[in-house]
C-alpha positions in Angstrom: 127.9 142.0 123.1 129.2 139.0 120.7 129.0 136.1 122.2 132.7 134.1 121.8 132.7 131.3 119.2 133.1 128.0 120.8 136.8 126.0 119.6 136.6 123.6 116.5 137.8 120.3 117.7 138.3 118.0 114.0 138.0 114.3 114.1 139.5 113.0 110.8 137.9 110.3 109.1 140.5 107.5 109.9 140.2 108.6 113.9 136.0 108.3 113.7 134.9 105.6 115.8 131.6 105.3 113.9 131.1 104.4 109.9 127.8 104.0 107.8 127.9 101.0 105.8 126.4 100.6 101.9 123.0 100.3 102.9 123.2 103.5 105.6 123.2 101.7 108.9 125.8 103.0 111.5 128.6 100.9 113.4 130.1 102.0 115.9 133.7 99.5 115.9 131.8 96.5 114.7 128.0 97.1 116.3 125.3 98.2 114.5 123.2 100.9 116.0 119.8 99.7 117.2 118.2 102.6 119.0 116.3 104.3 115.9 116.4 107.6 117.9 120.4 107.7 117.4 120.4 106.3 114.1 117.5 109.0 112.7 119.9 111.7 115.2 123.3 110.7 113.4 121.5 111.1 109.5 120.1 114.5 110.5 123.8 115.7 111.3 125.1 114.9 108.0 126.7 117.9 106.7 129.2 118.4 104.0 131.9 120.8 103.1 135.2 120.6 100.4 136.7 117.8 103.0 133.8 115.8 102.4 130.7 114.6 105.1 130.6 114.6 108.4 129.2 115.3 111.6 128.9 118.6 113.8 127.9 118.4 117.3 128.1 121.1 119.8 129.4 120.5 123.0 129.6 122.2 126.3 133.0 124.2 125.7 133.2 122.9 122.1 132.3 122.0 118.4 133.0 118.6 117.3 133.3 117.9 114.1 133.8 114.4 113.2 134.2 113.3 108.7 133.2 109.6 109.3 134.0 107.0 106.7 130.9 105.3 104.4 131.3 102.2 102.2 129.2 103.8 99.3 126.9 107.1 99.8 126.4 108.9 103.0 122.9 109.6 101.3 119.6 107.6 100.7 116.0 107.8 100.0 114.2 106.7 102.8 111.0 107.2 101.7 108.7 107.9 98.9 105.9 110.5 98.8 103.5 110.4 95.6 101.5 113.6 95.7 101.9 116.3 92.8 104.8 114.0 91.3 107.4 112.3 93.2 109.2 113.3 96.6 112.1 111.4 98.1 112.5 111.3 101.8 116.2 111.7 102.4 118.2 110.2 105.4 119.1 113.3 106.2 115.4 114.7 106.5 115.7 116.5 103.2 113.2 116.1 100.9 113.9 116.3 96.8 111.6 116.2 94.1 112.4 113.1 91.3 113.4 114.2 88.9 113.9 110.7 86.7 116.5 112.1 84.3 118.7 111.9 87.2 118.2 108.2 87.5 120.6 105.9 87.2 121.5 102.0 87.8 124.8 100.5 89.4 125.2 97.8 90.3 121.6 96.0 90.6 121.4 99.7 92.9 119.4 102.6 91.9 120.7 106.3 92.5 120.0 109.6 91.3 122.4 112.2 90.6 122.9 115.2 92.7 125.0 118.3 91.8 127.9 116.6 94.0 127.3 113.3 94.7 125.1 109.8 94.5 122.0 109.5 96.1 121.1 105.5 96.8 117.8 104.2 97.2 117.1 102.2 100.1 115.3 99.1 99.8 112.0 100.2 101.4 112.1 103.2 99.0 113.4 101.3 95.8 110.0 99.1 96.4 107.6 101.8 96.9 109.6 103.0 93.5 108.3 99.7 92.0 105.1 100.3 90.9 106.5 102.9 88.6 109.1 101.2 86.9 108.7 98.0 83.9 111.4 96.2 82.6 111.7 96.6 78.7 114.0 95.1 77.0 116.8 94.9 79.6 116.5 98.2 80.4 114.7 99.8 83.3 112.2 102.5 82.3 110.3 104.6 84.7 106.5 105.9 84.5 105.7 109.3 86.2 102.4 110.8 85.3 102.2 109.4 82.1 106.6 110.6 81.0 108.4 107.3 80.6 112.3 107.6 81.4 115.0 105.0 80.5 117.3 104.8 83.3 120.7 104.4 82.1 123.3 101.8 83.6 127.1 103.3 84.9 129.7 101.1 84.9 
């Protein structure tokens, strides 16, 4: 027997009564989220679809989902794991592999480039990125096993 699909219920963006701000802390109206157990629960739910991010929650007699509003990138590296190259920890519990080609600067930021959007680096994770990266000349250049990378500035 199919079991019955639960009713979409759609928050728009402008309804949401929680944003992430440019660094990827939530607010909810004007308070920042302290309880790290919400804050890690809220990334994890980050989903996206041709409307853009949101977040799905299942409820009792229904599916929420709720496109929240973010000043810059609903996505960031977290966290840095050298071991066989370079993985980044995403907020969302993804994990990618650097690829430094991808880099780029914005904005005294660092991002990389995904297929559909701007991944920022956190500041915990832009300082573990440190130790890899010199200053020459103006330019940033990063240093992965020995393959230097210049990592171009966007507007």
């Amino acid at each position: 027997m199919a079991t019955k699909r639960k009713p979409l219920k759609v928050i728009p963006r402008e309804k949401a009564v929680f944003r992430l701000d440019k660094n990827g802390a939530w607010h909810l109206n004007n308070e920042r989220f302290t309880n790290q157990k919400i804050v890690d629960y809220f990334h994890s739910m980050i989903k996206r679809d041709a409307d853009g991010y949101f977040l799905e929650q299942e409820h009792r007699h229904f599916i929420e989902k709720v496109y929240f509003p973010y000043e810059d990138t609903p996505l960031f590296v977290c966290r840095i794991i050298k071991k066989d190259g370079v993985t980044l920890c995403l907020n969302t519990g993804d994990r990618v592999r650097l690829e430094p080609e991808k880099l780029v600067q914005k904005n005294d930021n660092l991002y990389l480039r995904s297929e559909t959007d701007f991944i920022k680096f956190s500041e915990n994770a832009l300082l573990s990125l440190a130790r890899y990266m010199d200053d020459v000349q103006g330019r940033y250049v990063i240093t992965i096993d020995g393959n230097s990378h210049s990592i171009p500035r966007m507007g």
